[in-house]
C-alpha positions as CSV (number, residue, x, y, z in Angstrom):
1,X,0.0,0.0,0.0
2,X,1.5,3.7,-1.2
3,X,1.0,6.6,1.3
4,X,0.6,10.3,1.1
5,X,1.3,12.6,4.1
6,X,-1.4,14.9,5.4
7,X,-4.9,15.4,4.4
8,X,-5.6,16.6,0.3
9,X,-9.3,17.0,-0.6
10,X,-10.4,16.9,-4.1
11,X,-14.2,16.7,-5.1
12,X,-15.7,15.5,-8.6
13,X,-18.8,15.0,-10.3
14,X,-17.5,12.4,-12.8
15,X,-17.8,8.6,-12.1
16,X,-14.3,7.9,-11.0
17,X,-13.4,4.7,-9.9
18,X,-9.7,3.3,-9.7
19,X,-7.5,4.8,-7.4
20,X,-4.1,6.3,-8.3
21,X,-1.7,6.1,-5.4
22,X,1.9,7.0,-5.9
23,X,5.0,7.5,-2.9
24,X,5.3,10.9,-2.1
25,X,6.9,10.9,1.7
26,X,10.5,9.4,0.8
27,X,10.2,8.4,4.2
28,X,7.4,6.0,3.7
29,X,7.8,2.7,3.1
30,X,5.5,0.3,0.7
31,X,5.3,-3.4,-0.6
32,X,6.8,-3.4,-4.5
33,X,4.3,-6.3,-4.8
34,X,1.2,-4.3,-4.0
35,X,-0.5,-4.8,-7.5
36,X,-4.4,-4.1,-6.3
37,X,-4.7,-0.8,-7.2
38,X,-8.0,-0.3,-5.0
39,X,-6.4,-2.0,-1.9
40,X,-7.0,-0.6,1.4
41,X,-4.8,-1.6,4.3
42,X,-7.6,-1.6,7.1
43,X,-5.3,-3.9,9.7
44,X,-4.7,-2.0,13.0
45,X,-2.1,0.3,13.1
46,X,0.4,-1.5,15.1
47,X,0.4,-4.8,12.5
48,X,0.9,-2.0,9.9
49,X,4.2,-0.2,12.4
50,X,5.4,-4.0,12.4
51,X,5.6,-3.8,8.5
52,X,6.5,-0.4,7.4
53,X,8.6,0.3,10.5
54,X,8.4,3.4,12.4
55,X,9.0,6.1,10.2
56,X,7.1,9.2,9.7
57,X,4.3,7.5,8.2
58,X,3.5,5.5,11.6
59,X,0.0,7.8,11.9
60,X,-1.2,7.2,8.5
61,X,-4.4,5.0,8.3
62,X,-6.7,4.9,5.1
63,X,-10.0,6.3,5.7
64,X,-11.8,7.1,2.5
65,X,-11.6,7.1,-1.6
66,X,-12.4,10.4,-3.4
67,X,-14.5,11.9,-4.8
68,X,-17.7,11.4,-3.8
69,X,-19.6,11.2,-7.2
70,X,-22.5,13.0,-8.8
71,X,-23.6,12.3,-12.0
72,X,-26.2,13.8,-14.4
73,X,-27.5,11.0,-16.5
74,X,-29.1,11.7,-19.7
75,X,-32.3,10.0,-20.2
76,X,-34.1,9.1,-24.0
77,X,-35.7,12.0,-24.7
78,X,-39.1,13.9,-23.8
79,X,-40.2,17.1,-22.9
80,X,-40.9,16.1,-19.2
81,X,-39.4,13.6,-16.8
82,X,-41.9,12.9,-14.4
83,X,-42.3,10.2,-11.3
84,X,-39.5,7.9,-10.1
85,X,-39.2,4.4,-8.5
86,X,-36.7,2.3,-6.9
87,X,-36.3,-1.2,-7.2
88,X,-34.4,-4.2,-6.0
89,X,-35.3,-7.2,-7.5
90,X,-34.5,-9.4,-4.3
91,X,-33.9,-8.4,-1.0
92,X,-29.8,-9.5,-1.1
93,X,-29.0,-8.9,-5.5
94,X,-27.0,-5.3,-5.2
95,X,-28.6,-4.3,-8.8
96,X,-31.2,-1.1,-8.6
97,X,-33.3,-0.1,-11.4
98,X,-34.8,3.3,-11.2
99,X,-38.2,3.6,-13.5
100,X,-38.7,7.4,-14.7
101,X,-42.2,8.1,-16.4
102,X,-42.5,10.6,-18.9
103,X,-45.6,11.8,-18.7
104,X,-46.4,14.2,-21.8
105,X,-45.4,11.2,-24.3
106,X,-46.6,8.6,-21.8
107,X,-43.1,6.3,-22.0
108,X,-41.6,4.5,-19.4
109,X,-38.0,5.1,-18.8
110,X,-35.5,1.6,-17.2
111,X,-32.1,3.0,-15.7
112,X,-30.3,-0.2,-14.6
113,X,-27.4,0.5,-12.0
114,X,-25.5,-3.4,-11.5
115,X,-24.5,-2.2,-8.1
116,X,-25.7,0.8,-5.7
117,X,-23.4,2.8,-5.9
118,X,-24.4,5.3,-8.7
119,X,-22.7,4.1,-11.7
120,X,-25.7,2.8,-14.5
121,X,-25.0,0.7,-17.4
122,X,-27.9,1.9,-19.7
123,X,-31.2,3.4,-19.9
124,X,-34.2,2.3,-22.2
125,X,-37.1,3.8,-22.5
126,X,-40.8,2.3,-24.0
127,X,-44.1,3.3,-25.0
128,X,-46.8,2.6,-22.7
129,X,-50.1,2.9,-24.0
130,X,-50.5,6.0,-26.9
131,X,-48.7,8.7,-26.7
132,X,-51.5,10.9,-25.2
133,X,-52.1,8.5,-22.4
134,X,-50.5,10.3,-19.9
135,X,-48.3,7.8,-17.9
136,X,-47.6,9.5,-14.8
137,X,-47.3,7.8,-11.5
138,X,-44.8,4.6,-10.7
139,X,-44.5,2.5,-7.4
140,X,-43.4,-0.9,-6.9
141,X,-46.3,-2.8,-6.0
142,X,-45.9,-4.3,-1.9
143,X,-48.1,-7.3,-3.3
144,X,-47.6,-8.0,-6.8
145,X,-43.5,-9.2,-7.2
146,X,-41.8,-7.3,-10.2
147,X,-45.0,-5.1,-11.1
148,X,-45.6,-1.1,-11.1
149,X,-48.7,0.5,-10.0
150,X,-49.3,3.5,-12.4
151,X,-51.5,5.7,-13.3
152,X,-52.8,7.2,-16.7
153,X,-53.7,10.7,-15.9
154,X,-55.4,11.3,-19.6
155,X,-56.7,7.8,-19.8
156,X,-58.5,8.2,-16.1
157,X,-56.9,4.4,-15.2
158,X,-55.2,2.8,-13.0
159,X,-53.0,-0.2,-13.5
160,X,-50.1,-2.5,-13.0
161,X,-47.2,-3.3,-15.7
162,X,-45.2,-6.7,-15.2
163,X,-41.7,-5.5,-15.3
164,X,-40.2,-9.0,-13.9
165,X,-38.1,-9.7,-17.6
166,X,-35.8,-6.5,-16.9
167,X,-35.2,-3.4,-19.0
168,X,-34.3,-4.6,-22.7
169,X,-38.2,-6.5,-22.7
170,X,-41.2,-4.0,-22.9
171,X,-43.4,-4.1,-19.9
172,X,-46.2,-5.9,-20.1
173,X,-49.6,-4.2,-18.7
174,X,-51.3,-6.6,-16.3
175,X,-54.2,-4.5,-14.9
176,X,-56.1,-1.4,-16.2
177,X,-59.3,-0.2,-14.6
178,X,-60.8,3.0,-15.6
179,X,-62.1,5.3,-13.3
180,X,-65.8,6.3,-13.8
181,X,-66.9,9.4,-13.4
182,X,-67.0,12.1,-11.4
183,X,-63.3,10.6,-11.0
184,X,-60.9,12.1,-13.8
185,X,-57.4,12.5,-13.9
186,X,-56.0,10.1,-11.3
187,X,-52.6,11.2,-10.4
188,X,-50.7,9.4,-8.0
189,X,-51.9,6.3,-6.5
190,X,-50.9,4.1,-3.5
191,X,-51.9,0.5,-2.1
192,X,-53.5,1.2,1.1
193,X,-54.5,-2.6,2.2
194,X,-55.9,-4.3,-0.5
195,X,-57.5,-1.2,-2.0
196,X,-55.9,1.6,-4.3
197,X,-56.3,4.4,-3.6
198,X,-55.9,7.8,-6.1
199,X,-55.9,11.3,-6.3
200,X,-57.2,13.2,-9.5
201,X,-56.7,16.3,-10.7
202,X,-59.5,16.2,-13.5
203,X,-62.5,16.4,-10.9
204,X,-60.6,16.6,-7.7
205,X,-61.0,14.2,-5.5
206,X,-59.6,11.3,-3.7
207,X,-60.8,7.7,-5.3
208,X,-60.8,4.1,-3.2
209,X,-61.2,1.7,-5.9
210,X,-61.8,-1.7,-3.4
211,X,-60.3,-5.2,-3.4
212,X,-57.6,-4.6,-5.8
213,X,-55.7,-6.7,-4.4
214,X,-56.6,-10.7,-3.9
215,X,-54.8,-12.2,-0.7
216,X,-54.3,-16.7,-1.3
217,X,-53.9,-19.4,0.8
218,X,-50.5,-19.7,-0.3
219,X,-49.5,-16.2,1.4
220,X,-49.0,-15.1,-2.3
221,X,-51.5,-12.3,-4.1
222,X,-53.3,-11.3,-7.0
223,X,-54.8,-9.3,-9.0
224,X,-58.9,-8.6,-9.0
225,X,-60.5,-8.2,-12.7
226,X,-64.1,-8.1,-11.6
227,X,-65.4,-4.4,-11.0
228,X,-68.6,-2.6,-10.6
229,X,-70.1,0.1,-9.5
230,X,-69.6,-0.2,-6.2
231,X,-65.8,-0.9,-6.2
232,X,-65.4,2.7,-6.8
233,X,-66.2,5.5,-4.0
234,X,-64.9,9.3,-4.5
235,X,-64.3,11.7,-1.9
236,X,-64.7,15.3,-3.0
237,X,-61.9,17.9,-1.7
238,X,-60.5,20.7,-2.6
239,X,-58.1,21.5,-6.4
240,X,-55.5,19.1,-6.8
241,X,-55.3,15.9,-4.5
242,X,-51.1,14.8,-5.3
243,X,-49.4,12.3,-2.5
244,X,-51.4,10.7,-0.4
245,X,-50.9,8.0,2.4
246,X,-52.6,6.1,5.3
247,X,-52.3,7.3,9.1
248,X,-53.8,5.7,12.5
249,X,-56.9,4.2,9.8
250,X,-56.9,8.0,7.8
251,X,-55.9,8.8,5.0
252,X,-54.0,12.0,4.5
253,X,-53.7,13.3,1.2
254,X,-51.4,16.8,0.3
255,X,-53.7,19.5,-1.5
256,X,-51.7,21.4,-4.1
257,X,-53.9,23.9,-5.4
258,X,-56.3,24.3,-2.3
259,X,-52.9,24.9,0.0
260,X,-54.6,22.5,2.6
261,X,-54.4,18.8,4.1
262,X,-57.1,16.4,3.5
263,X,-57.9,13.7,6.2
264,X,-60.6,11.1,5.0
265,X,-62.0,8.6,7.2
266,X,-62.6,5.6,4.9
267,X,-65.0,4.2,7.4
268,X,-67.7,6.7,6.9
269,X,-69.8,7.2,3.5
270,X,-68.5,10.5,1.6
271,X,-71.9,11.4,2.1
272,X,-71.4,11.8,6.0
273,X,-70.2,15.6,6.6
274,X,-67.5,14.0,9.3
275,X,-66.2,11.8,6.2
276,X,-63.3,14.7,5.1
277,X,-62.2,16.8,6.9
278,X,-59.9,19.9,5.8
279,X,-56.5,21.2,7.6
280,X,-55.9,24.6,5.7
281,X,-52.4,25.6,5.7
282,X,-51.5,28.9,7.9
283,X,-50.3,31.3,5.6
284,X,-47.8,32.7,7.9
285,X,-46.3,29.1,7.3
286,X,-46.5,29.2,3.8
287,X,-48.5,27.3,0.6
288,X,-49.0,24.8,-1.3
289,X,-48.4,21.5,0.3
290,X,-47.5,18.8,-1.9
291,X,-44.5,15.7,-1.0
292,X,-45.3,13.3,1.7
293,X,-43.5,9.9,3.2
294,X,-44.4,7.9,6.5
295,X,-42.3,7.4,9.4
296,X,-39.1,8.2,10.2
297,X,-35.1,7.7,9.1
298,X,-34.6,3.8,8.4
299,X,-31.4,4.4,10.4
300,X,-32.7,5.0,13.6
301,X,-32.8,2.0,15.6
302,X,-35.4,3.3,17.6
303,X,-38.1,4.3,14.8
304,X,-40.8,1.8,15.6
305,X,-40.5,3.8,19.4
306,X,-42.1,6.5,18.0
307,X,-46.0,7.6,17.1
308,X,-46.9,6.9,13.6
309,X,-46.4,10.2,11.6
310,X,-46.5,11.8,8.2
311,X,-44.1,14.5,6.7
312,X,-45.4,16.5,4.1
313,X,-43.6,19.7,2.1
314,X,-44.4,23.0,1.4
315,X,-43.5,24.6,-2.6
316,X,-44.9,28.0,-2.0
317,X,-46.6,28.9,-4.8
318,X,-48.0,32.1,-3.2
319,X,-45.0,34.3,-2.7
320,X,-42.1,32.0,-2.8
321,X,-41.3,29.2,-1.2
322,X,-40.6,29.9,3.0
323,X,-38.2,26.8,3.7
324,X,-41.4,25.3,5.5
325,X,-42.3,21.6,6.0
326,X,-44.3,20.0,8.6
327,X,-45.3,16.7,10.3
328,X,-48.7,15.4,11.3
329,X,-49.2,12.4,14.2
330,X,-52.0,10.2,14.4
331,X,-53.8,12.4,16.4
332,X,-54.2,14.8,13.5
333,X,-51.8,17.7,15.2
334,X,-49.3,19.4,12.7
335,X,-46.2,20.6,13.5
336,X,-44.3,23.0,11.2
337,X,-40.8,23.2,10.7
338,X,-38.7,26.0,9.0
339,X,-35.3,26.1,7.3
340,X,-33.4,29.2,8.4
341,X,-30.3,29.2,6.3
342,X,-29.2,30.9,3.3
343,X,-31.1,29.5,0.4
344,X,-33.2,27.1,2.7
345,X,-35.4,29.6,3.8
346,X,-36.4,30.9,1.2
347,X,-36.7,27.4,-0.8
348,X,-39.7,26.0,-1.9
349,X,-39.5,22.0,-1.1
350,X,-41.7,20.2,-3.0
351,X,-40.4,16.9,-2.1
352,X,-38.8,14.5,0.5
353,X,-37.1,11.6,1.2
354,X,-34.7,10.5,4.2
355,X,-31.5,10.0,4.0
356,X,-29.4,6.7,2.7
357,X,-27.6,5.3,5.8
358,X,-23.9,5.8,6.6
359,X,-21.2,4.8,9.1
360,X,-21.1,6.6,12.1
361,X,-24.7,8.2,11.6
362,X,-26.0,9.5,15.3
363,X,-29.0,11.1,14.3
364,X,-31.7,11.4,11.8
365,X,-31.3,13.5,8.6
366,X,-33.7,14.0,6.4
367,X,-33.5,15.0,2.7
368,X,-35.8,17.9,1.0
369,X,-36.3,18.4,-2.5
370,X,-36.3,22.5,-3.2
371,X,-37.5,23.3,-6.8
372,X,-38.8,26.3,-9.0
373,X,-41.7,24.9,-10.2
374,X,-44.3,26.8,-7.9
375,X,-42.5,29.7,-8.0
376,X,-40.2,30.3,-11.5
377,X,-40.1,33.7,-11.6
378,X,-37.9,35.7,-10.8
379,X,-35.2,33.1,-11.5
380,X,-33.5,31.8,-8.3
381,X,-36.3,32.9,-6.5
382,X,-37.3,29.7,-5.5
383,X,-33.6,27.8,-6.0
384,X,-33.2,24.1,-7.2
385,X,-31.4,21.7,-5.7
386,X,-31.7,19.8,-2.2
387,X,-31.1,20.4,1.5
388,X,-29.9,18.3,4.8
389,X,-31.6,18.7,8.2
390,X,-30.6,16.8,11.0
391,X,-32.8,16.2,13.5
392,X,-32.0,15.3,17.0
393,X,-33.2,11.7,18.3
394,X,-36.8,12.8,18.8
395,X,-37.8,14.4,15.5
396,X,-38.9,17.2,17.2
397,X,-35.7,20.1,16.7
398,X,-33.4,20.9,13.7
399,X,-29.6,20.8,14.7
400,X,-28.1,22.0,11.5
401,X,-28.9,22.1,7.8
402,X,-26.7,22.5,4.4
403,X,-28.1,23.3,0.7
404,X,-26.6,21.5,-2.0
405,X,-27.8,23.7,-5.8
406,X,-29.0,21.8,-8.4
407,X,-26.2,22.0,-11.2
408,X,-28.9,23.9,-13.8
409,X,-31.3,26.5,-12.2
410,X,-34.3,27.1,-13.0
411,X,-34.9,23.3,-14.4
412,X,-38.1,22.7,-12.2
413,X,-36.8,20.2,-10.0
414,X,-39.6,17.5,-9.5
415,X,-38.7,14.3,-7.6
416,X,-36.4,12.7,-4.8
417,X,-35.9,9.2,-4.0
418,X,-33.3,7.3,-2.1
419,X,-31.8,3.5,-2.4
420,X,-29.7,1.7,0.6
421,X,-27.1,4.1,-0.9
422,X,-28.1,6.2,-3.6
423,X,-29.9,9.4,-3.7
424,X,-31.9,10.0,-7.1
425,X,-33.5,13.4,-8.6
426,X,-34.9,14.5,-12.0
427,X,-36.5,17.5,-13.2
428,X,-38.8,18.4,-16.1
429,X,-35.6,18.2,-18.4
430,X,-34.5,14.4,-19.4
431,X,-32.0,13.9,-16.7
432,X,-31.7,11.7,-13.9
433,X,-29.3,12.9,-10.9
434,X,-27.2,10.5,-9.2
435,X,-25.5,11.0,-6.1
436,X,-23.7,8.8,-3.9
437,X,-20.2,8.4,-2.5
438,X,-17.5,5.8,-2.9
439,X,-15.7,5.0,0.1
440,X,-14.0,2.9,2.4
441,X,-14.9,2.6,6.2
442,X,-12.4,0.5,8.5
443,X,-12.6,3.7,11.2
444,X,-16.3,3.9,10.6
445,X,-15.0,7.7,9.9
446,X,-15.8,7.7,5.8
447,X,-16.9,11.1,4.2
448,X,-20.0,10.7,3.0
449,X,-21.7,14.1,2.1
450,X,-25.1,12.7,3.8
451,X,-23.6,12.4,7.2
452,X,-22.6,14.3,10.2
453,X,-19.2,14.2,9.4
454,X,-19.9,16.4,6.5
455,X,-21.4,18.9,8.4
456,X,-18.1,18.8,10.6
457,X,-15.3,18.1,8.1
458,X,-16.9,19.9,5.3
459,X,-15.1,18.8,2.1
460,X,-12.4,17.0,4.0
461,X,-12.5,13.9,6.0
462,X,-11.9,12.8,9.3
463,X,-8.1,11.2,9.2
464,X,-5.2,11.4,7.9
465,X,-4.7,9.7,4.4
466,X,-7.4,9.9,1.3
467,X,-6.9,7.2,-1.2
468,X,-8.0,9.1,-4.8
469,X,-10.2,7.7,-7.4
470,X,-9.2,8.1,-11.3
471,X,-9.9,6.2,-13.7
472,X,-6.9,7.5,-15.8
């Protein structure tokens, strides 16, 4: 192994990955057999004394490989990238595919990544349904194995596409039920026990379409293709129903154009006044509420502690975005948060994801998507690209925060998702954002730019040697 004395940092956004090493410290000495040119010597540091001897290296001990990478992936070509989804084929195979929709030409976009760590192999992209269809939403199904729920927003149907033969075979479309009016324009949809649930834009409501799901004796389930009338029931709220999700037997759903929360209480008839009920948002908060996940950081050991709870975003569309986000507990209480940085408080987040894990994490941080597509003018108003809260251990203060810009302003950042190690983004361009970080972690001290010891270190890392990456 070939040392360097004292601590270099070098940042890239280019997929780097064989490390150059080369003797610098005539003092150092190295094996002339060391051939493995991504080799790190993790052994303790007195096995490693015993070897090189005691000479001014003695303190130097690998911690990391530079730089962390961040790639702008171009995807096949449409005027607006739309809804992501990632997915692991089994729980233990280290290849992700991220699925992009494109909804104004209605194709469905494969980028295949062989291992988590940010580097694809290809893209393909194919046409589902015509052109004016209006593919929009994608989730991996909890029930189905290899299948999408999706939506077609200009169709007004739901269905699910068979995706199990990988990204050079087309999808196959397994399920389509059309939504009968009043519903129109479903948007998003999720699986909320066996039912499916969907927001639409068209007539704005929130649609239950029942029994979508078919549990069997095996433990295995399938799809229903018997409908009626009755499988369908629409709750009326206010313009434009987007993410929705399921809380202490509610369901919560984000109202875009009515700058509000929707609670529905799917035991009650939508003709029962109690059925929906309305949360408007406080416009001293801000407007416009539209991301929202359940529960908390999957690294926090101590998550399934806590009360159920939803995070939701606010884009502020009225006056600019306000750096506000908020949480709601079963109980139906909100609590607002607010990003007081430079940037972050005037950013309009419009969507959310937590963080990928990392060594040495202590407490949860949670990722938020800022875009200018509430607010586009004036340019930078509303500023793309993503910030970094860290919570402490109860959720319930922010104890710091960095902004990361977007490479392109004014590109109308749209989505954020997040693999075991990956963090994804697109806009309304054809371009997928990748970042991650490669590194190596024998102190349990690696740089990673989602972890405290970013905040602390900045662009360095915590040690005293940085093996760099370049594949040159």
């Amino acid at each position: 192994m070939l040392y360097a004395r004292g601590l270099v940092i070098a940042f890239g956004l280019l997929p780097l990955v064989v490390a150059a090493q080369e003797v610098i410290e005539a003092g150092c000495a190295s094996s002339s057999d060391d051939s493995s040119m991504l080799q790190v010597d993790a052994r303790p540091h007195q096995q490693q004394n015993q070897e090189h001897g005691d000479g001014p290296c003695d303190a130097l001990v690998p911690v990391t490989r530079f730089p962390a990478r961040r790639t702008l992936y171009p995807l096949p070509g449409s005027i607006q990238s739309h809804e992501l989804a990632v997915w692991k084929k089994g729980k233990h195979d280290d290849a992700v595919t991220v699925f992009v929709s494109q909804q104004p030409s209605s194709r469905l976009v494969f980028v295949e990544f062989p291992k988590d760590n940010g580097i694809a192999s290809f893209s393909t992209s194919y046409q589902i349904k015509q052109h004016t269809s209006g593919l929009h939403m994608v989730v991996v199904s909890k029930y189905i194995p290899d299948s999408l729920l999706v939506t077609w927003q200009f169709d007004s149907s739901i269905g699910y596409l068979d995706v199990s033969r990988g990204a050079k075979v087309k999808p196959t479309i397994e399920l389509e039920v059309f939504l009968p009016l009043p519903a129109k324009g479903p948007h998003r949809a999720e699986e909320i026990g066996y039912d499916v649930w969907t927001g639409c834009k068209g007539v704005p409501g929130l649609i239950r379409v029942k029994d979508v799901i078919i549990p069997r004796k095996n433990g295995k389930f399938k799809l229903n293709r018997d409908y009626n009338e009755d499988s369908f029931v629409t709750y009326l709220v206010p313009a434009n129903p987007i993410f929705l999700s399921p809380l202490n037997h509610f369901v919560f759903a984000t109202i875009d154009g009515g700058s509000a929360i929707a609670r529905i209480n799917p035991r009650l008839p939508p003709s029962n006044p109690s059925a929906t009920k309305i949360f408007p948002i406080p416009i001293e908060h801000g407007s416009t509420a539209v991301g929202m996940i359940s529960g908390y950081s999957p690294c926090d050991p101590d998550a399934d502690k806590l009360p159920p709870a939803l995070w939701f975003t606010l884009a502020g569309a009225k006056g600019g975005g306000t750096g506000a986000f908020g949480r709601i507990t079963g109980d139906g209480n909100i609590t607002y948060f607010r990003t007081t940085s430079k940037f972050m408080n005037q950013a309009g987040w419009l969507h959310l994801a937590w963080a990928p894990c990392s060594p040495g994490d202590g407490y949860p941080k949670l990722l938020l998507l800022a875009s200018s597509i509430a607010f586009k003018s004036p340019p930078l108003r509303n500023p793309d690209g993503f910030g970094t809260v860290i919570f402490d251990k109860t959720y319930n203060t922010i104890l710091s925060e960095y902004f990361e810009f977007y490479p392109v302003q004014a590109s109308l950042l749209h989505r954020i998702v997040t693999s075991d190690m990956t963090v994804f983004m697109d806009s309304y361009g054809s371009t997928l954002d990748v970042a991650t970080t490669e590194h190596v972690t024998p102190l349990n001290t690696a740089n990673n730019e989602h972890s405290d010891y970013y905040g602390t270190f900045g662009g360095g890392a915590n040690g005293t040697l940085v093996n760099y990456i370049n594949p040159l």
